[in-house]
Backbone as CSV, one residue per row, in Angstrom:
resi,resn,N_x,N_y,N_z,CA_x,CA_y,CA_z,C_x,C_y,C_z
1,UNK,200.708,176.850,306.552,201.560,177.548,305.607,202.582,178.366,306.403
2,UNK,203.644,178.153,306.403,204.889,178.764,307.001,205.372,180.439,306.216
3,UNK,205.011,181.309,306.951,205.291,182.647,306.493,206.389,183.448,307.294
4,UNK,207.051,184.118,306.488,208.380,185.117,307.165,207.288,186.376,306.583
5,UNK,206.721,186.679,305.666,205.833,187.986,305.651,204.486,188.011,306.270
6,UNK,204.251,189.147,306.317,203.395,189.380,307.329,202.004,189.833,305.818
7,UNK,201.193,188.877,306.623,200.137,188.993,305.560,198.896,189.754,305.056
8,UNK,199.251,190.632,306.240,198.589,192.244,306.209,199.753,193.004,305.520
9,UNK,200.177,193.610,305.498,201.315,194.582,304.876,202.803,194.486,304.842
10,UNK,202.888,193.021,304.730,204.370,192.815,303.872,205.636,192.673,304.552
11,UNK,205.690,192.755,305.917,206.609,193.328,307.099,207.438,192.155,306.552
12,UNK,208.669,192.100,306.417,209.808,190.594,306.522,210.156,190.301,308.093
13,UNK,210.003,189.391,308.456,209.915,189.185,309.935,210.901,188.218,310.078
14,UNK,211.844,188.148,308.810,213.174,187.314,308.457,212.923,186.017,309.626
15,UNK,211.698,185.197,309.354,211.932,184.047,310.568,210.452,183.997,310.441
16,UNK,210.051,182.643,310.369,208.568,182.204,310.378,207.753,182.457,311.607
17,UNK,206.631,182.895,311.520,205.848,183.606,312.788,204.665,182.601,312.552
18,UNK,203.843,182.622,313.864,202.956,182.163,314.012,201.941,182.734,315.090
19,UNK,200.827,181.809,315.332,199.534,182.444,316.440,200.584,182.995,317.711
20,UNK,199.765,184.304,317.737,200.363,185.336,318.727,201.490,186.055,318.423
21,UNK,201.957,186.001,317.245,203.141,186.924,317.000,202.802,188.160,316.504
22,UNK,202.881,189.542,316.824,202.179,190.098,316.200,203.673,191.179,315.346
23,UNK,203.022,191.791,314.470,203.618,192.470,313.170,204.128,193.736,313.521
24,UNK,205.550,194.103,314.209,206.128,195.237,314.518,205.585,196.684,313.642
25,UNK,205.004,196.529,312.452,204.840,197.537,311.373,202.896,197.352,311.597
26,UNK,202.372,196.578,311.097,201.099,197.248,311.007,200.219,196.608,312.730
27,UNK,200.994,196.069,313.291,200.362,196.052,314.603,199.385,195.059,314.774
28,UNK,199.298,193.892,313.314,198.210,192.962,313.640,198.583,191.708,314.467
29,UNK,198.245,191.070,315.055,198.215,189.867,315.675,198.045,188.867,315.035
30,UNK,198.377,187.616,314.673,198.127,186.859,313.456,197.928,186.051,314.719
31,UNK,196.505,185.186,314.177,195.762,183.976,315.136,194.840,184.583,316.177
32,UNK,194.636,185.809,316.473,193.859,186.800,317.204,192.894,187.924,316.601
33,UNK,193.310,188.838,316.019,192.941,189.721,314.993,192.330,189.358,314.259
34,UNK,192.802,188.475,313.329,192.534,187.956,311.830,191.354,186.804,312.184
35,UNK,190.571,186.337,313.243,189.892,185.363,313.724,188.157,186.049,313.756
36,UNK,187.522,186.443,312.891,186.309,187.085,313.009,185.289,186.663,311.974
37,UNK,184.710,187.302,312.973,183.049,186.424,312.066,182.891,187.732,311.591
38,UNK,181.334,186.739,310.824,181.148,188.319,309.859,179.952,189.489,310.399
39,UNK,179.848,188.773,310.965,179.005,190.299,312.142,180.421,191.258,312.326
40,UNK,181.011,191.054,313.084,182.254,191.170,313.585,182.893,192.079,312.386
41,UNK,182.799,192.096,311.283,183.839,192.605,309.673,182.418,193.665,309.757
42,UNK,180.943,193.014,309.776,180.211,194.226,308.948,179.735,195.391,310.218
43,UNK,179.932,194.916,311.424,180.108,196.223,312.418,181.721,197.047,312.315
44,UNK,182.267,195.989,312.357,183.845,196.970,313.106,184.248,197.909,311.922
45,UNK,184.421,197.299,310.257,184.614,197.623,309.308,183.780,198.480,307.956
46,UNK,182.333,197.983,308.363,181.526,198.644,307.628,180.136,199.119,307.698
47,UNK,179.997,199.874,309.135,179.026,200.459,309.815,178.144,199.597,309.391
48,UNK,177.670,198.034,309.680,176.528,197.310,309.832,175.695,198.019,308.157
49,UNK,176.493,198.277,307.229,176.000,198.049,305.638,176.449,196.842,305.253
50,UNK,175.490,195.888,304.968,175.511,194.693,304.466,176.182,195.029,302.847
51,UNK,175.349,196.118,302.158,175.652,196.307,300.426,177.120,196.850,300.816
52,UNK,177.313,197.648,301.586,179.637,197.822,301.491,180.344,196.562,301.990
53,UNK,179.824,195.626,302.676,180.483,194.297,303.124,180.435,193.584,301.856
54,UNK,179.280,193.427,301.224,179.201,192.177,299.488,180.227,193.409,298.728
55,UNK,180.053,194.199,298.470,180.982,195.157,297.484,182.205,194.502,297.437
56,UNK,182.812,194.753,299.193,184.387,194.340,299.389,184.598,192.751,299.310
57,UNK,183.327,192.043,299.762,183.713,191.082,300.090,182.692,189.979,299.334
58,UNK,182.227,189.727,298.425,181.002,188.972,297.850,181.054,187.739,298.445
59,UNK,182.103,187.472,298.557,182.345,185.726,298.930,181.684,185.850,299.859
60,UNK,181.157,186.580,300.796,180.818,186.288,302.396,179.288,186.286,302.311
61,UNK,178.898,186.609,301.274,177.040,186.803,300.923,176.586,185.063,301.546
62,UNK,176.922,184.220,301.430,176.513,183.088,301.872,177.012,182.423,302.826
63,UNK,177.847,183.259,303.976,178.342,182.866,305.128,177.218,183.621,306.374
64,UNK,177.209,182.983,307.382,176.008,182.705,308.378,176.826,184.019,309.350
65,UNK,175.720,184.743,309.963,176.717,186.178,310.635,177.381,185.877,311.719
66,UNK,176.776,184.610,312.438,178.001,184.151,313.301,178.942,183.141,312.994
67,UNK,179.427,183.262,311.775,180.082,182.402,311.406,181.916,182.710,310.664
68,UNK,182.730,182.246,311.687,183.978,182.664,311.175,183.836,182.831,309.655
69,UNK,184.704,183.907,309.235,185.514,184.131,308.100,186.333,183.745,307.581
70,UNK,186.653,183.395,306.228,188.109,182.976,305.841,189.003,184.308,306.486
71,UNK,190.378,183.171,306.802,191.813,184.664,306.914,191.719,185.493,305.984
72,UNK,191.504,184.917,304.559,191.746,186.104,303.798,191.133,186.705,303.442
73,UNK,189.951,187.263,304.136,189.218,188.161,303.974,188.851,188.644,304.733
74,UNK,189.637,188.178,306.241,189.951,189.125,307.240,191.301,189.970,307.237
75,UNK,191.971,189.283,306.390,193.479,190.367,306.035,192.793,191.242,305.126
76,UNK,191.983,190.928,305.029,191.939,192.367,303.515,191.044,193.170,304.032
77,UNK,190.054,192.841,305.077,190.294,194.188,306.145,190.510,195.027,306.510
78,UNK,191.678,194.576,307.692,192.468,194.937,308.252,193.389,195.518,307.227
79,UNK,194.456,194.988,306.486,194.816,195.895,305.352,194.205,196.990,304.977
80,UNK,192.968,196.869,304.663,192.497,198.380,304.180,192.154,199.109,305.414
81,UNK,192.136,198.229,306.399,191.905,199.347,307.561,193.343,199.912,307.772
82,UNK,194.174,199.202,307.690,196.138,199.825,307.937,195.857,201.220,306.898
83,UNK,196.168,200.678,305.456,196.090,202.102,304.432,195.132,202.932,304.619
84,UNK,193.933,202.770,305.191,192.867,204.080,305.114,193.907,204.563,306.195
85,UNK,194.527,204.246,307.472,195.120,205.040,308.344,196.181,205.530,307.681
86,UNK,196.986,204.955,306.403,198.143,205.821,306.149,199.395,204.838,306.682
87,UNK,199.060,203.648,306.486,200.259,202.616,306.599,201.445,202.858,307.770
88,UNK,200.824,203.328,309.264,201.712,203.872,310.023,202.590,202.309,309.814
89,UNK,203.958,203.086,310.823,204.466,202.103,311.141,204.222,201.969,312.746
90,UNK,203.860,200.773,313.475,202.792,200.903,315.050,203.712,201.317,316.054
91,UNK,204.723,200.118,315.883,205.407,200.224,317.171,206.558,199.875,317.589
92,UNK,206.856,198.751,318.112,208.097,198.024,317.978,209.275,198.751,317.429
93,UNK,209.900,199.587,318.694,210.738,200.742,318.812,212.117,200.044,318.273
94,UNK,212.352,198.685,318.513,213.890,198.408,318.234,214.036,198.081,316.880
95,UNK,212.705,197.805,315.896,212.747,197.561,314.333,212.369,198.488,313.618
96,UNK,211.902,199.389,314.359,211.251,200.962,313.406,212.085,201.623,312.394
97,UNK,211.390,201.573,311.476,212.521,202.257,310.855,212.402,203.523,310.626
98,UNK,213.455,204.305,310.334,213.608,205.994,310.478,213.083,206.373,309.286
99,UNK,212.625,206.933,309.491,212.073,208.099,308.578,210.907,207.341,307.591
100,UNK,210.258,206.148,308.438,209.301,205.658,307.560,208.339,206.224,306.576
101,UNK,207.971,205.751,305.333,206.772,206.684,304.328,206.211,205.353,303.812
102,UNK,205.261,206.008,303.297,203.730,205.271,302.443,204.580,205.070,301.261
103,UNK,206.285,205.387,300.711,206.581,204.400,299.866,207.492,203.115,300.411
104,UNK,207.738,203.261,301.724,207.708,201.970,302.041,207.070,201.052,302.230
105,UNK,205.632,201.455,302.402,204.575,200.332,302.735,204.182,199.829,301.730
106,UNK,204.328,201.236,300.718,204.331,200.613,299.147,204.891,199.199,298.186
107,UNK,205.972,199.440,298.890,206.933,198.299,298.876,206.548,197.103,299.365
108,UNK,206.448,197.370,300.758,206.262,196.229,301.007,204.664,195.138,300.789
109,UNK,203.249,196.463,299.984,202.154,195.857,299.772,202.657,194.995,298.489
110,UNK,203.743,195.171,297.747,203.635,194.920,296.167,204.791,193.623,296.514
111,UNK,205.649,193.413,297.479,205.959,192.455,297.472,205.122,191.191,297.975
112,UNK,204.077,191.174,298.516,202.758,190.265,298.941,201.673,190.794,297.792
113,UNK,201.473,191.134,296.653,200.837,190.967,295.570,199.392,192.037,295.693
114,UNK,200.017,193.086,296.642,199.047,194.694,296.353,199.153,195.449,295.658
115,UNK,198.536,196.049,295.146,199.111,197.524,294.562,198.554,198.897,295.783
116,UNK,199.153,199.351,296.315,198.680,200.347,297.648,197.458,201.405,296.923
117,UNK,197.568,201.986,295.389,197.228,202.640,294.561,195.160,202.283,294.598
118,UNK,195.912,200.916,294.512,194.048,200.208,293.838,193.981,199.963,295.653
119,UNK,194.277,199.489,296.892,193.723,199.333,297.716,193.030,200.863,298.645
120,UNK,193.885,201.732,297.818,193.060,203.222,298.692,191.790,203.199,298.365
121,UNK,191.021,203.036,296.916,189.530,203.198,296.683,188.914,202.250,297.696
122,UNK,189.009,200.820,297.867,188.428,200.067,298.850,188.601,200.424,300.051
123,UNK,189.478,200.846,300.581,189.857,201.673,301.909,189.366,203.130,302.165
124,UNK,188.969,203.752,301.456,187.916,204.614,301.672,185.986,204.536,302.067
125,UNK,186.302,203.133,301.690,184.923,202.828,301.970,184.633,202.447,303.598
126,UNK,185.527,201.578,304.050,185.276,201.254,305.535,185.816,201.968,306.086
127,UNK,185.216,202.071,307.202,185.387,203.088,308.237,186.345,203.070,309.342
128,UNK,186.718,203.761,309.908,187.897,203.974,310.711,187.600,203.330,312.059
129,UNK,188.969,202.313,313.244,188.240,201.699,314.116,188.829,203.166,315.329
């Protein structure tokens, strides 16, 4: 699937990206990051509670703990790991934009089909890396 957005938090990267490109705004790596098993989601993301991993994630109740994850439920993650931090913007000094805010990220969760509003309750639950 050919993407110009970035499928953690919305970034327009005006130009299709792929493995190893990573996201000037939330700092993920797409083909690196997003590549985890589910040991891997219920340590890094949800202090080794199996009942907060099925909460966020039910689909994964019948996936094997060393066993990759779908992407998209490693973006949704990482996403809630971006907003529990407050949607910085990371890095990438020559695209930064000035005076960035949480209603830009706003923006840009609702143009990839978030609402930032409903992802804070799930993002309070996992824990900070």
């Amino acid at each position: 699937m050919d993407m110009t957005l970035c499928y953690i938090c919305g970034w327009d990267f005006k130009e299709i990206y792929s493995g190893g490109d990573i996201c000037p705004c939330c700092g993920s790596e797409y083909d690196f990051d997003d590549c985890l098993e589910k040991e891997e989601i219920l340590e890094k993301y949800c202090g080794n509670d199996r009942e907060k991993l099925y909460i966020m994630a039910p689909e994964v109740d019948d996936v094997d703990d060393e066993k990759e994850v779908a992407r998209d439920i490693t973006w949704r993650f990482i996403r809630l790991s971006w907003v529990k931090k407050g949607c910085p913007f990371k890095w990438a000094q020559k695209e930064r934009i000035i005076n960035w805010t949480i209603e830009d990220a706003k923006k840009q969760l609702d143009v990839i089909g978030y609402s930032y509003d409903s992802l804070v309750t799930l993002a309070n639950k996992i824990i900070s890396e």
